[in-house]
C-alpha positions in Angstrom: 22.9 9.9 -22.8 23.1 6.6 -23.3 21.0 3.6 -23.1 22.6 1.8 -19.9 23.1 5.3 -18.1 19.0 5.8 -18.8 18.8 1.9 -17.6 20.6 2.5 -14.8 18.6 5.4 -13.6 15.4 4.0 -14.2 16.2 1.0 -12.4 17.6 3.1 -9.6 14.4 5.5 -9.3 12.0 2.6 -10.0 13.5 0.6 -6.7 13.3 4.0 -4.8 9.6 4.9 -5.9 8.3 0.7 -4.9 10.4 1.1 -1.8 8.5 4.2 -0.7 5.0 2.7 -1.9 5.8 -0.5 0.3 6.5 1.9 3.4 4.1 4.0 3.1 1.7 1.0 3.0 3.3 -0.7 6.2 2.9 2.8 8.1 -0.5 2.8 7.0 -1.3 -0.3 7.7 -0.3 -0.4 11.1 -1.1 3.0 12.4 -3.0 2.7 15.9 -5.8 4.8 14.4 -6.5 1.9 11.9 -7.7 -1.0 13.7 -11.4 -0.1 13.7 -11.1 -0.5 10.1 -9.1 -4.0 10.2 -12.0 -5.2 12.6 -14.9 -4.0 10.5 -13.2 -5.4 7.4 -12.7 -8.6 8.8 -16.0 -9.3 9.9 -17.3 -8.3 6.7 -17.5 -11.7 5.1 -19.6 -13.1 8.2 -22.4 -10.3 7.9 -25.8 -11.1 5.9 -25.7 -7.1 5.2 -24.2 -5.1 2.0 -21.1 -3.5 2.9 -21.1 0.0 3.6 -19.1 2.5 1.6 -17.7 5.4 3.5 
């Protein structure tokens, strides 16, 4: 095999892999089950308390 074949398929699975993380973190992101957790996360720099983990 050669070096620009390797390239090329590195390149190739590399763009496939970052294209599935960035979906996968849209879906996420914007499931309806996941807004409790955007509102408690955003109102965590107005509260006096620690943050809780969990």
């Amino acid at each position: 095999m050669s070096y620009h074949l390797l390239r090329e398929l590195a390149d190739s699975f590399g763009l496939l892999f970052l294209v599935i993380v960035f979906v996968t973190a849209v879906i996420r992101a914007f499931r309806p089950g996941a807004r409790p957790h955007h509102l408690n996360a955003s109102l965590i720099p107005l509260s006096d308390e620690e943050p809780r983990h969990g």
